[in-house]
DOKEMAR-285279 format. One record per residue (C-alpha): z, x, y; residue number from 1; residue in three letters. Coordinates in Angstrom, 2 decimals, always signed. Each point is the difference from the previous one (the first is absolute). Layout:
residues N
vexkol up Z east X north Y pos NUM code ala
...
This chain:
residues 305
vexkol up -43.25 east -95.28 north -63.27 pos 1 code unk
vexkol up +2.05 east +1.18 north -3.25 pos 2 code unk
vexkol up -1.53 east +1.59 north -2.69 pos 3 code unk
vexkol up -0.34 east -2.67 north -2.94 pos 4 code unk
vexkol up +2.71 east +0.58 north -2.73 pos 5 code unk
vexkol up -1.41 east +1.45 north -3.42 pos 6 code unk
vexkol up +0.36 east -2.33 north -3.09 pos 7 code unk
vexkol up +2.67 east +0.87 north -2.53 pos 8 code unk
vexkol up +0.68 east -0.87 north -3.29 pos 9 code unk
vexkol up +3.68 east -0.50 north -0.68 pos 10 code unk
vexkol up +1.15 east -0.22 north -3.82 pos 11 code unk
vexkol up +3.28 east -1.67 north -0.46 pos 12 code unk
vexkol up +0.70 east +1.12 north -3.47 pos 13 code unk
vexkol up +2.60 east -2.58 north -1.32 pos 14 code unk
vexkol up +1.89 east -0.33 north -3.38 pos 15 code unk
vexkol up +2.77 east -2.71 north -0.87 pos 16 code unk
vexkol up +1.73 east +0.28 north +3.61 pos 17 code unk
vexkol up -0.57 east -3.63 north +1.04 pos 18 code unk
vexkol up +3.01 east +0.24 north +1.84 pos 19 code unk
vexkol up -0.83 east +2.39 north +1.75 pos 20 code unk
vexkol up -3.82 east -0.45 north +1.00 pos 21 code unk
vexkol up +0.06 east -2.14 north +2.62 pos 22 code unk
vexkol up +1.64 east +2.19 north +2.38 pos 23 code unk
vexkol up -2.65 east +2.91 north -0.58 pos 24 code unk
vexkol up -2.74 east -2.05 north +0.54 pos 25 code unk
vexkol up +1.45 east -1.82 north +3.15 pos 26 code unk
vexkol up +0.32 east +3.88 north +1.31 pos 27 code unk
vexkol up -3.52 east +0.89 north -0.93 pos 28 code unk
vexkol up -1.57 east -2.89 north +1.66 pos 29 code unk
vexkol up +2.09 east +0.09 north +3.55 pos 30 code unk
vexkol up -2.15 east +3.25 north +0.04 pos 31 code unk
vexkol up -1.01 east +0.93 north +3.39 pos 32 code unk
vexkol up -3.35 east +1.55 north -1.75 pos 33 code unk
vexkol up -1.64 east -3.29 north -0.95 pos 34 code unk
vexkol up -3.04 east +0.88 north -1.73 pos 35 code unk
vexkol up +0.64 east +0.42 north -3.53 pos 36 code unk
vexkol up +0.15 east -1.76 north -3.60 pos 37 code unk
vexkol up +3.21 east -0.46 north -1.79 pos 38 code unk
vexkol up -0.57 east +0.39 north -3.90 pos 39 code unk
vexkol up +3.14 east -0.77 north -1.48 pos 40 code unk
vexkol up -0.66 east +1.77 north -3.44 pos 41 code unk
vexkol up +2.70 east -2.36 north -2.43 pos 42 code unk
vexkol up +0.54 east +2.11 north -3.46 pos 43 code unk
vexkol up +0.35 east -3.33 north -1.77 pos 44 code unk
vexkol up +3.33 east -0.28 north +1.22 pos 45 code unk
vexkol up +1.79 east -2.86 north -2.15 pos 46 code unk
vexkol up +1.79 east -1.81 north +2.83 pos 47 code unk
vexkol up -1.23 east -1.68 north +3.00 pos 48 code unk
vexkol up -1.61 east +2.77 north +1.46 pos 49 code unk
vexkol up -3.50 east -1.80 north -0.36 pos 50 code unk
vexkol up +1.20 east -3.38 north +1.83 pos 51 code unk
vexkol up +1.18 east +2.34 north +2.66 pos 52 code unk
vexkol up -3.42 east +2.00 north +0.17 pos 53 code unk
vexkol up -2.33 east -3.59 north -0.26 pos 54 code unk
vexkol up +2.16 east -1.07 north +2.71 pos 55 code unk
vexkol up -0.67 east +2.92 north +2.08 pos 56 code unk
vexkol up -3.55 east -0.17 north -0.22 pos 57 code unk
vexkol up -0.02 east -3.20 north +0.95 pos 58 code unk
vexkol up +1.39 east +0.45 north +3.01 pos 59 code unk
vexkol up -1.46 east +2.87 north +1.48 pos 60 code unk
vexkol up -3.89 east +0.56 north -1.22 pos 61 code unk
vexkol up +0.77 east +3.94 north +0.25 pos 62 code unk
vexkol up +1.76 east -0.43 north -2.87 pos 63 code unk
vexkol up -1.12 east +0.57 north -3.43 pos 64 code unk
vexkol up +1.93 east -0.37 north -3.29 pos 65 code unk
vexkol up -1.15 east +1.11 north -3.44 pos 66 code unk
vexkol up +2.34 east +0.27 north -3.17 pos 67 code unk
vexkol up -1.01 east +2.55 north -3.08 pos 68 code unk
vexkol up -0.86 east -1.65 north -2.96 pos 69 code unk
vexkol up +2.48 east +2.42 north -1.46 pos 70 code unk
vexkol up +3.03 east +2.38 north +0.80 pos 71 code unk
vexkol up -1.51 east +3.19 north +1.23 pos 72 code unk
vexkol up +2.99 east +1.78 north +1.36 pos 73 code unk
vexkol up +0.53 east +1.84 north +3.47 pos 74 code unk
vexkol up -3.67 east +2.25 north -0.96 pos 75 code unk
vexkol up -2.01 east -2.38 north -0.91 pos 76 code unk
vexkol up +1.07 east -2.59 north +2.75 pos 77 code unk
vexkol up -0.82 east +2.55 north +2.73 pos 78 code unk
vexkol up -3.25 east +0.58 north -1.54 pos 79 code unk
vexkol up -1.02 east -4.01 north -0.28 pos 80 code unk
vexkol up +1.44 east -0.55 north +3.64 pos 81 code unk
vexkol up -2.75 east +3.11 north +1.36 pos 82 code unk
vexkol up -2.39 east -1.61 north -1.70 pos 83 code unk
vexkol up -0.17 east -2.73 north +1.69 pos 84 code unk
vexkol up +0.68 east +1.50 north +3.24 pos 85 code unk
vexkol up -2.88 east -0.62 north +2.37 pos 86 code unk
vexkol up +0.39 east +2.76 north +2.38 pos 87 code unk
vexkol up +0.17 east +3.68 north -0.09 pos 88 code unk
vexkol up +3.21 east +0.07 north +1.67 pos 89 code unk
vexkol up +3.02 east -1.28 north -2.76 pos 90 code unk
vexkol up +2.90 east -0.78 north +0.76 pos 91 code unk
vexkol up +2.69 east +0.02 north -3.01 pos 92 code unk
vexkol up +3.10 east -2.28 north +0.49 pos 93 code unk
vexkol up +2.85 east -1.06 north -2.42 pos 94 code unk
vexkol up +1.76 east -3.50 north -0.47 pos 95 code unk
vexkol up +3.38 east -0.37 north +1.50 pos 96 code unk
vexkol up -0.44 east +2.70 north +2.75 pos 97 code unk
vexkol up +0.22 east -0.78 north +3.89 pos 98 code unk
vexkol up -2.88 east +1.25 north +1.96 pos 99 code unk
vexkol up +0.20 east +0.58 north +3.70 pos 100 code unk
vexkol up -2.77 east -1.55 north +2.23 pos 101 code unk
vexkol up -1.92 east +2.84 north +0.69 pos 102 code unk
vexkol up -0.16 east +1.56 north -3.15 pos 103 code unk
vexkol up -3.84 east -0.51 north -0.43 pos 104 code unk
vexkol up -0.70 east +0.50 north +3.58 pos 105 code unk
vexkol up +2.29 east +3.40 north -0.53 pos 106 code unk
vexkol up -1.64 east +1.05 north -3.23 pos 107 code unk
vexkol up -3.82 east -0.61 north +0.83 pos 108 code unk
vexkol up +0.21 east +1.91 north +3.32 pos 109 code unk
vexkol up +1.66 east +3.14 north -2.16 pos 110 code unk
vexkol up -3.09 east -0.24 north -2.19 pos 111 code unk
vexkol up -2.71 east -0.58 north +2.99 pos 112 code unk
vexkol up +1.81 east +3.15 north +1.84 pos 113 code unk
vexkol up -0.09 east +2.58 north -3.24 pos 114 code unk
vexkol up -3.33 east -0.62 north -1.70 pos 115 code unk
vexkol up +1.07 east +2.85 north -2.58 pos 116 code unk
vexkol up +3.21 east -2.33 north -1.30 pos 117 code unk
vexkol up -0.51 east -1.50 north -3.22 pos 118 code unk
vexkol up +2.96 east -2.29 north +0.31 pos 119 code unk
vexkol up +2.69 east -0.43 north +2.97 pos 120 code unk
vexkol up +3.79 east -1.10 north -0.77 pos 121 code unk
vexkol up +3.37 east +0.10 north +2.05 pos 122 code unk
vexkol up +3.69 east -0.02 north +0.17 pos 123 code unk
vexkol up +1.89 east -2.80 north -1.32 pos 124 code unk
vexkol up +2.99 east -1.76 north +0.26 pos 125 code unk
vexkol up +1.83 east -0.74 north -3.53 pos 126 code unk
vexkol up +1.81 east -2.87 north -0.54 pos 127 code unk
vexkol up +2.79 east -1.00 north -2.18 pos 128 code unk
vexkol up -0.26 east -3.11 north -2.91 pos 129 code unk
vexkol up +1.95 east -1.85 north +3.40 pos 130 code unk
vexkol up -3.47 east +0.81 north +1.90 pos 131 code unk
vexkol up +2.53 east +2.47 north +2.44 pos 132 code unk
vexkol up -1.77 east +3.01 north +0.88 pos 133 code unk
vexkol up +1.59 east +2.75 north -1.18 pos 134 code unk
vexkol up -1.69 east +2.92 north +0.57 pos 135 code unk
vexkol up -3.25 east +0.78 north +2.01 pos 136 code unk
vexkol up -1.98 east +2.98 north -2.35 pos 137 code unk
vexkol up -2.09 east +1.69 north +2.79 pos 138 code unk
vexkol up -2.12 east +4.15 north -0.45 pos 139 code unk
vexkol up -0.46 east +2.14 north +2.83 pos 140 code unk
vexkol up -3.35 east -0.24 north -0.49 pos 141 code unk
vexkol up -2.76 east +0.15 north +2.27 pos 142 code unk
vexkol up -2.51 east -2.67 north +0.91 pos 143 code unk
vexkol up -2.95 east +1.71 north -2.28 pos 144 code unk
vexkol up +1.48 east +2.44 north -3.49 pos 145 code unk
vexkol up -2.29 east +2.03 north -1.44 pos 146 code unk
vexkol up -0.44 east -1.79 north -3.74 pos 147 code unk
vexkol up +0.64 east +3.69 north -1.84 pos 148 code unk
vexkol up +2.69 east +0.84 north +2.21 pos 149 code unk
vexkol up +1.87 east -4.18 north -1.18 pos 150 code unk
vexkol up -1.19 east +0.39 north -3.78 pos 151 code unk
vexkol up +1.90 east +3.65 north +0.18 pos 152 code unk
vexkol up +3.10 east -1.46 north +0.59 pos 153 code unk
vexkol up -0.43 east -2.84 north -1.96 pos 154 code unk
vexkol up -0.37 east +2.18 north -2.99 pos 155 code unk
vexkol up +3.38 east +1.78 north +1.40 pos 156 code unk
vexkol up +2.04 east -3.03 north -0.05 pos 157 code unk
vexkol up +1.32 east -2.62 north -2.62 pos 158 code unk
vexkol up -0.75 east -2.83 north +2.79 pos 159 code unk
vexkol up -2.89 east -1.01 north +1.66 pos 160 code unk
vexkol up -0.17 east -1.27 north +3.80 pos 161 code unk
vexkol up -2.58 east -1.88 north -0.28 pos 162 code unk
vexkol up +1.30 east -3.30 north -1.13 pos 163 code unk
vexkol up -2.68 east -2.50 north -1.44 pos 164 code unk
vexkol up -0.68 east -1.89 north +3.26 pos 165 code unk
vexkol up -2.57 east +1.42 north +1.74 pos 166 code unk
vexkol up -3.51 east -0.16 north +1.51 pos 167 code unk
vexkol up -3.38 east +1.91 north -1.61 pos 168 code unk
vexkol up -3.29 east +0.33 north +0.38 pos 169 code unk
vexkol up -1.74 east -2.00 north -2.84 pos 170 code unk
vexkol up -2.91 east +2.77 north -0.16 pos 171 code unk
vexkol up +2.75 east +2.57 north -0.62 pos 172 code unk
vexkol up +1.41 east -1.66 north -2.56 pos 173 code unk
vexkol up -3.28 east -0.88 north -1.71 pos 174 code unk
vexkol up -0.97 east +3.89 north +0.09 pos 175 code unk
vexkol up +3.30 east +1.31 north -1.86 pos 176 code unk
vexkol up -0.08 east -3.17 north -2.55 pos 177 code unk
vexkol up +2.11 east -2.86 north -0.50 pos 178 code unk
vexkol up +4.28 east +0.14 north -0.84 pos 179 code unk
vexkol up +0.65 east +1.10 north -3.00 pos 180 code unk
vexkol up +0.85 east -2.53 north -2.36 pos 181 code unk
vexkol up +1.52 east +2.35 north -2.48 pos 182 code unk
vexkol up +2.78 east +0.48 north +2.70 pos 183 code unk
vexkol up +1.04 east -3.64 north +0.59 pos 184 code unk
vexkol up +3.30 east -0.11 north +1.69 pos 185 code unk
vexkol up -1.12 east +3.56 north +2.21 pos 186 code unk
vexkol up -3.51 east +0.02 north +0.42 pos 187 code unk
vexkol up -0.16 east -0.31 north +3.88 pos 188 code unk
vexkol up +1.93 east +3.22 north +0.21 pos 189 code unk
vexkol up -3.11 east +1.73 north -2.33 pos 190 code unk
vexkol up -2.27 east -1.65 north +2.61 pos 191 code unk
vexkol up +1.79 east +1.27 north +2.99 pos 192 code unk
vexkol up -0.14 east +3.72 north -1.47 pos 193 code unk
vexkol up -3.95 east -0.57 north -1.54 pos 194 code unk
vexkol up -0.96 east -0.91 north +3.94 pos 195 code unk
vexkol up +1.80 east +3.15 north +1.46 pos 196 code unk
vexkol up -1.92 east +2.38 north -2.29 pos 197 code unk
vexkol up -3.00 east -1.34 north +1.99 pos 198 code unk
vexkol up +1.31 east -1.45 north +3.28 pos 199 code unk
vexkol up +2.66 east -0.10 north +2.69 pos 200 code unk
vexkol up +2.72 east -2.79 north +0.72 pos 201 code unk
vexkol up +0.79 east -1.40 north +3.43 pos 202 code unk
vexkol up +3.91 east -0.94 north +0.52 pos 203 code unk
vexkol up +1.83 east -1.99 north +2.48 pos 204 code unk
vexkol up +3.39 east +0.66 north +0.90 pos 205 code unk
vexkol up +0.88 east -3.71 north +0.70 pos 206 code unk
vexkol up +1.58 east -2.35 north -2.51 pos 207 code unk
vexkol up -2.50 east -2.60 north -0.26 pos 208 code unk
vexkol up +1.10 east -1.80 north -3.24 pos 209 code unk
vexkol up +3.35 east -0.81 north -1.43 pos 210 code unk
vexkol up +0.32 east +0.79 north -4.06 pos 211 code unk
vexkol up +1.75 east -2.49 north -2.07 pos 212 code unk
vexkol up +2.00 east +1.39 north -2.52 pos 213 code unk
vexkol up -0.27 east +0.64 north -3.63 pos 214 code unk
vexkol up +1.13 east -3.06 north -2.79 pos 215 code unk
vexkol up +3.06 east +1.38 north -1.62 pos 216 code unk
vexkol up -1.94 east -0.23 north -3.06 pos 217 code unk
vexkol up -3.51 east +1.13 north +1.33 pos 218 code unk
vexkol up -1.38 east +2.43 north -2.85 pos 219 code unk
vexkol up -0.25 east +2.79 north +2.26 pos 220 code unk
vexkol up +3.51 east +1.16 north +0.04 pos 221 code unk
vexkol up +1.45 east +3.18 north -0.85 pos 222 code unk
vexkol up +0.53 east -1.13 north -4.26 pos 223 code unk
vexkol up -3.81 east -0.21 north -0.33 pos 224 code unk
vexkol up -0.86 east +2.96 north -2.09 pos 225 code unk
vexkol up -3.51 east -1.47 north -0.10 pos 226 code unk
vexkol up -0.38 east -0.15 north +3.87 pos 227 code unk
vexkol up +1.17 east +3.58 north -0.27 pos 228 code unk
vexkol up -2.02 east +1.45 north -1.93 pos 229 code unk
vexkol up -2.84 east -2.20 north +2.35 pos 230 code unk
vexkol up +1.32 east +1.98 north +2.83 pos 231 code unk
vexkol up -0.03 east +3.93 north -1.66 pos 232 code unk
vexkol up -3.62 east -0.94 north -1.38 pos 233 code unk
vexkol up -1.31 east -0.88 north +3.88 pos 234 code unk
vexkol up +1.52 east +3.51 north +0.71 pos 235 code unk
vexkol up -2.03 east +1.23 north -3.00 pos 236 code unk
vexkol up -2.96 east -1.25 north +0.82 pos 237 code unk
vexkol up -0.21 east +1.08 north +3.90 pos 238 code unk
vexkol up +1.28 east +3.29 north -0.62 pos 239 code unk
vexkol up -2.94 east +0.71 north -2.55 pos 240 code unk
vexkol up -2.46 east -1.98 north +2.58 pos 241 code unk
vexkol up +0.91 east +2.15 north +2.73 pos 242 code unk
vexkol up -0.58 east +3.27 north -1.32 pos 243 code unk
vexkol up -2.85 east +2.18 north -0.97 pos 244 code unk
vexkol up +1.17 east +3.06 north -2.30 pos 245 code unk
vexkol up +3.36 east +1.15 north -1.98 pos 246 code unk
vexkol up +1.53 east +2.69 north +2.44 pos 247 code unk
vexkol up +3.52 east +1.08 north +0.60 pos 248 code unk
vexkol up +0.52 east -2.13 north +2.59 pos 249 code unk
vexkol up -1.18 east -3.12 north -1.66 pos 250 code unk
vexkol up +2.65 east +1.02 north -2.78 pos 251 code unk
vexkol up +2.70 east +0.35 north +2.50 pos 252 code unk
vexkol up -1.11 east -3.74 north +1.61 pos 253 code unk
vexkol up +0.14 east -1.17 north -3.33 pos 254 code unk
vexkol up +3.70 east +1.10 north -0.75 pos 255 code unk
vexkol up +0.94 east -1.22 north +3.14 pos 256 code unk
vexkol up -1.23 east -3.52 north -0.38 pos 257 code unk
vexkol up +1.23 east +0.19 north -3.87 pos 258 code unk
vexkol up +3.67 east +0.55 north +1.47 pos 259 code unk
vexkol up -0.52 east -2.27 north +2.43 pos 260 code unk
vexkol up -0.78 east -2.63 north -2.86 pos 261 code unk
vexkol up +2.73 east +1.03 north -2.10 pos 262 code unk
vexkol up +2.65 east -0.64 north +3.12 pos 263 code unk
vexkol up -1.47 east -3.24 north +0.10 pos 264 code unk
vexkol up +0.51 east -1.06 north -4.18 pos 265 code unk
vexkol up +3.56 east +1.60 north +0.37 pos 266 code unk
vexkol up +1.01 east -1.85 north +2.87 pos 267 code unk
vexkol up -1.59 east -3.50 north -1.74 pos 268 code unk
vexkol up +2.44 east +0.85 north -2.89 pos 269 code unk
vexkol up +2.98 east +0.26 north +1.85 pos 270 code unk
vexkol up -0.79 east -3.25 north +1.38 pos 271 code unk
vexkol up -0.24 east -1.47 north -3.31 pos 272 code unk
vexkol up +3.21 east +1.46 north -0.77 pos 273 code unk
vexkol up +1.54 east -1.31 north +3.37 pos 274 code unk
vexkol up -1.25 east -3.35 north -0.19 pos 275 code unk
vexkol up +1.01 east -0.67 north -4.05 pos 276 code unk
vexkol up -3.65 east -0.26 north -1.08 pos 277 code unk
vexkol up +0.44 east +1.52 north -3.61 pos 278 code unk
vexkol up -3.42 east -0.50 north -1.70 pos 279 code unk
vexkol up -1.43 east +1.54 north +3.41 pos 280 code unk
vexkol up +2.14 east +2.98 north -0.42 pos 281 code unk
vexkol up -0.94 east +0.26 north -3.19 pos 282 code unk
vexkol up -3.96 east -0.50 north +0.58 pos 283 code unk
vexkol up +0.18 east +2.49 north +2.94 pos 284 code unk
vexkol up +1.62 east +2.64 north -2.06 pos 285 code unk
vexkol up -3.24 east -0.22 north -2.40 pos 286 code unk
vexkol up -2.04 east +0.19 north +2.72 pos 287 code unk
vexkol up +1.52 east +3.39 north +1.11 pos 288 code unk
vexkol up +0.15 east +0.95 north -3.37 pos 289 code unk
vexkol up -3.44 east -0.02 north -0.43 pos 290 code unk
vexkol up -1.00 east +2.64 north +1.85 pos 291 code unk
vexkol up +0.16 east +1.06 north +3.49 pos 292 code unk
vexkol up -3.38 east +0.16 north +2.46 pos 293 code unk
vexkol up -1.86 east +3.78 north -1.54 pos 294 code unk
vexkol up -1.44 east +2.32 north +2.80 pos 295 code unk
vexkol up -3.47 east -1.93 north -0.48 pos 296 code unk
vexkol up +1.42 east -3.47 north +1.27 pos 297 code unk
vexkol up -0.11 east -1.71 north -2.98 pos 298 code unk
vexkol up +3.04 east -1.51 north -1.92 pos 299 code unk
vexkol up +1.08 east -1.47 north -3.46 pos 300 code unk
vexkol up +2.38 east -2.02 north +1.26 pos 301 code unk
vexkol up -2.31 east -2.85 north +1.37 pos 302 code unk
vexkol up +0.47 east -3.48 north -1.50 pos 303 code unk
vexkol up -2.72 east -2.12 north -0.84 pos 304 code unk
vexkol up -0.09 east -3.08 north +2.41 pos 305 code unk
């Protein structure tokens, strides 16, 4: 006789992609894991992302749909979808993206297997605004990384590969506090690095999901000083979090994560430049000018969201 599967909560979080909703929710309930509630979490969307959601949960009682009483951004939606979560093991989904059938089968079995894993994610396949797949991002990792040996090279690189689909242990989460809503377009990357100080991450090599791509005007584009400056803070923050004393080779971490970051705001103004954005060239030339990332981690050139 099988083993009975675990409940799971599954939080949809959704914002203004009717279009586009349907298809992830007829992914995540062909799911060959069966037990589990689907919270779609709406951000008070202002299109017909609500008919879409009541209509859902009428026809499938797994379902439920909530809408914020106001806009909370990426943060803040993450944080009212756990809430509501029922079980300790969370998954966190995204409108428009194609999930394959076994994701939550895949996913809860990573977690059951490595007890000391905090969160478990996998390789992806990225598609184009055609839905074409167009590239498949997979690591080399192994089944189980060490969370200090991840957050180490997280800190060492300008991307993170841990996109912000993923499953976690609600008890983890609870123990290293909520996303940071002062960090509302990035604050799932802050979470990822917060739950590698204290745990480890289990990975699968298979592309389970299929990532839609990016509005050509979704805010977080290359222009954005303010997502920017979002992104050096996060580095900021962990680098000071993960450290115990001022020593030379905390200085020399420090320098190499401050050139790292300055790569990154040179390469956002050429893009300006490339793509004719003029006031962005301008605003990112302000931002540089205000002074680069000191030795310490902190900088003067963060703007004020």
């Amino acid at each position: 006789m099988s083993e009975p599967q675990p409940f799971v909560s599954v939080c949809l979080l959704t914002y203004k992609r009717a279009d586009v909703l349907g298809r992830s929710l007829d992914s995540l309930l062909a799911q060959t894991h069966t037990n589990f509630e689907l919270i779609i979490n709406d951000d008070k969307s202002p299109d017909e992302t609500e008919r879409i959601g009541r209509d859902y949960e009428r026809r499938d009682s797994r379902v439920r749909y909530f809408k914020n009483a106001k806009n909370l951004r990426y943060a803040g939606n993450q944080n009212a979808a756990v809430d509501r979560a029922r079980s300790e093991f969370v998954a966190i989904v995204h409108d428009g993206d194609i999930y394959r059938r076994d994701l939550i089968e895949c996913w809860v079995k990573a977690l059951v297997t490595h007890p000391t894993a905090a969160l478990v994610f996998n390789s992806v396949e990225v598609m184009d605004l055609c839905g074409r797949t167009v590239v498949v991002d997979r690591q080399s990792y192994a089944p189980l990384i060490p969370g200090l040996q991840l957050l180490e090279e997280m800190l060492q690189s300008p991307g993170s590969p841990i996109f912000g689909i993923v499953m976690l242990r609600k008890s983890c989460l609870q123990a290293v506090g909520p996303f940071d809503t002062t960090l509302p377009t990035l604050a799932d990357v802050d979470m990822w690095m917060r739950l590698l100080a204290r745990y480890d991450a289990a990975y699968i090599s298979e592309p389970l999901l299929k990532v839609a791509a990016r509005e050509i005007n979704h805010h977080n584009r290359p222009n954005n000083w303010a997502v920017r400056a979002e992104h050096e803070r996060i580095y900021q923050l962990n680098l000071a979090r993960s450290e115990g004393r001022n020593c030379p080779a905390t200085a020399a971490r420090h320098r190499r994560v401050a050139r790292m970051l300055w790569r990154l705001r040179v390469w956002s103004i050429l893009w300006c430049a490339k793509e004719l954005k003029l006031k962005s060239f301008l605003a990112g030339l302000r931002f540089c000018c205000r002074g680069p990332l000191t030795s310490a981690g902190a900088s003067s050139g963060i703007i004020k969201q």
